[in-house]
Structure formats: C-alpha cells, structure tokens
C-alpha positions as CSV (number, residue, x, y, z in Angstrom):
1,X,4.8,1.9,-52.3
2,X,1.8,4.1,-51.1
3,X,0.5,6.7,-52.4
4,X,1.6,9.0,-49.6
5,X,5.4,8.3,-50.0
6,X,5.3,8.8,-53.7
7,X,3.6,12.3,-53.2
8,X,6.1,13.5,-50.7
9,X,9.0,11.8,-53.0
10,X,7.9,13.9,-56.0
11,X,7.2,17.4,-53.8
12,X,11.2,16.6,-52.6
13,X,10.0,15.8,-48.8
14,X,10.1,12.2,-48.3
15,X,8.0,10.7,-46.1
16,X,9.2,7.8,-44.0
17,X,6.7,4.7,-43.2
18,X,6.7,1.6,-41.6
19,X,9.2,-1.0,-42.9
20,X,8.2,-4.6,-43.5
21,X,10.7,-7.6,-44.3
22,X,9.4,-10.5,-45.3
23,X,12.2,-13.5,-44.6
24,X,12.2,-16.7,-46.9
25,X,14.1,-20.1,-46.8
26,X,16.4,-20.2,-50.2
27,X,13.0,-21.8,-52.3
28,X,11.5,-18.2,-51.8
29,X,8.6,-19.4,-48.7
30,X,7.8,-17.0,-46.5
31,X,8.9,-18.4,-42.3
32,X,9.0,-14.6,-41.2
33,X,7.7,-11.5,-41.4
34,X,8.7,-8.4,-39.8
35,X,7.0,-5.4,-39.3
36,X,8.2,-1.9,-37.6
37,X,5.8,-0.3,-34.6
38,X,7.4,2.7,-34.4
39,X,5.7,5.8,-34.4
40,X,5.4,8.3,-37.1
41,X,7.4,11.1,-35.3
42,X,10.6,8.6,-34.5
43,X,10.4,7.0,-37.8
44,X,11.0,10.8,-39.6
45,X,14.1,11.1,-36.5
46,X,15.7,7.9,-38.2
47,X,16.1,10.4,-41.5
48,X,17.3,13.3,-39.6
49,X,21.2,13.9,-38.1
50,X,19.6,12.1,-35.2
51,X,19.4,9.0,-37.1
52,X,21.8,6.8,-35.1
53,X,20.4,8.1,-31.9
54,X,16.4,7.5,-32.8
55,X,14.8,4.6,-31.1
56,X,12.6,1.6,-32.9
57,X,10.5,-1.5,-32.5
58,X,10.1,-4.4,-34.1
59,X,7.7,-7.4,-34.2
60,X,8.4,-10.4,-36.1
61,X,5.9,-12.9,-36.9
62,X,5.9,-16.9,-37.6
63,X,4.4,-17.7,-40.6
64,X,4.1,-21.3,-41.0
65,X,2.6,-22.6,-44.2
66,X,-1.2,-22.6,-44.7
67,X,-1.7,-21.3,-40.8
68,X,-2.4,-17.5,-39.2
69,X,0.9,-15.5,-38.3
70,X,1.7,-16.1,-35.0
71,X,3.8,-13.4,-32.6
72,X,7.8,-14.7,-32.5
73,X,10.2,-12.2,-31.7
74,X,9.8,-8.4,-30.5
75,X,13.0,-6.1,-31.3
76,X,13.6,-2.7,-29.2
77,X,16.2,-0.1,-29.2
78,X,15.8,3.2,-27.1
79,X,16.7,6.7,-27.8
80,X,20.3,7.3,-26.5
81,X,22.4,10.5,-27.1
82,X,25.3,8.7,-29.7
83,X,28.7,10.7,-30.3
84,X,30.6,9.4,-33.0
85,X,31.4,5.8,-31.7
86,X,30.7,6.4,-28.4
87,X,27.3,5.2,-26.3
88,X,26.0,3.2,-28.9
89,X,22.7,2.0,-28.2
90,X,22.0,-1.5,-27.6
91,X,18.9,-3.1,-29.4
92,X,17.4,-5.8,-26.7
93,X,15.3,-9.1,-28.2
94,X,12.3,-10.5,-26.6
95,X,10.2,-13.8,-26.7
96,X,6.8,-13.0,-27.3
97,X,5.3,-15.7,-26.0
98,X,7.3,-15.8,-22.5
99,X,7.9,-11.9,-23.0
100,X,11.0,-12.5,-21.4
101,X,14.8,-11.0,-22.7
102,X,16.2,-13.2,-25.0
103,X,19.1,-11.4,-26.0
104,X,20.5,-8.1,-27.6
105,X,23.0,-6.9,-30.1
106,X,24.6,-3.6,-30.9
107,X,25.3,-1.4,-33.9
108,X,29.5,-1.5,-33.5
C-alpha cells in the first residue's frame, strides 16, 4: 500500500492507483503479471456512478522463471455511455507481439 492511498484513506477521500495482479500456477510461482495503464483521471471515474461506463487498460506480462518479463497480452475497454444492462461495453484482447486482436469479452 503507498503512502498516498493511506493518507487519502485516513482524510475519508480515497485515492485510486494502479492495480497489479500477479498470477501463480497452484505451487505459488509467478507465470503472469498484470499491471493497469490507465490514467489517473479514469482510474478515480471507476469509483464514481460512472464506474461501469469508465474505460481501462491492461498489460500483462510473461514471467518465466529466472528470465526478464516479457510483453504477453494487452487488455482495453473504452468509455461507453452504459444504462442499466444495456450497451455494455466490450473489453477487446490483443497479442503484443503480433499487436493483432485476439479476442474480447464482456461484462454481462
């Protein structure tokens, strides 16, 4: 936890930062790690009424044993107006290497 976000928790205005996952097989090693690129402004959106509508990114990294993290997968989802269940905003996946559309998924 930084500093900042335990300031802001105590004055009773939480501050939202970047999230980072780190994904393990079931013995606890580390093959993934994820880390959130959005920017400070859309991050604080994702907190607001405007939660479901706020866009985000996400890079996720290959971390083979013993070696540098090497770009894997990039995750985006853009700001669209959401009503209830209506317009829901679809999250496309990329191939970093190829940068070409690998897929995408939705929030039913």
């Amino acid at each position: 936890v930084s500093w900042l976000q335990e300031v802001t928790t105590f004055l009773g205005a939480e501050f939202e930062t970047r999230n980072r996952y780190s994904i393990q097989d079931p013995v606890g090693n580390q093959l993934f790690y994820a880390i959130e690129r959005t920017d400070c402004c859309r991050r604080q959106l994702q907190r607001s009424c405007l939660h479901e509508c706020a866009s985000w990114e996400v890079d996720v990294l290959h971390t083979p044993p013993g070696q540098y993290m090497q770009s894997f997968l990039s995750m985006r989802r853009p700001m669209q107006c959401v009503c209830c269940c209506f317009c829901r905003p679809t999250a496309e996946v990329f191939d970093e290497l190829t940068r070409q559309k690998i897929g995408s998924f939705r929030d039913p």
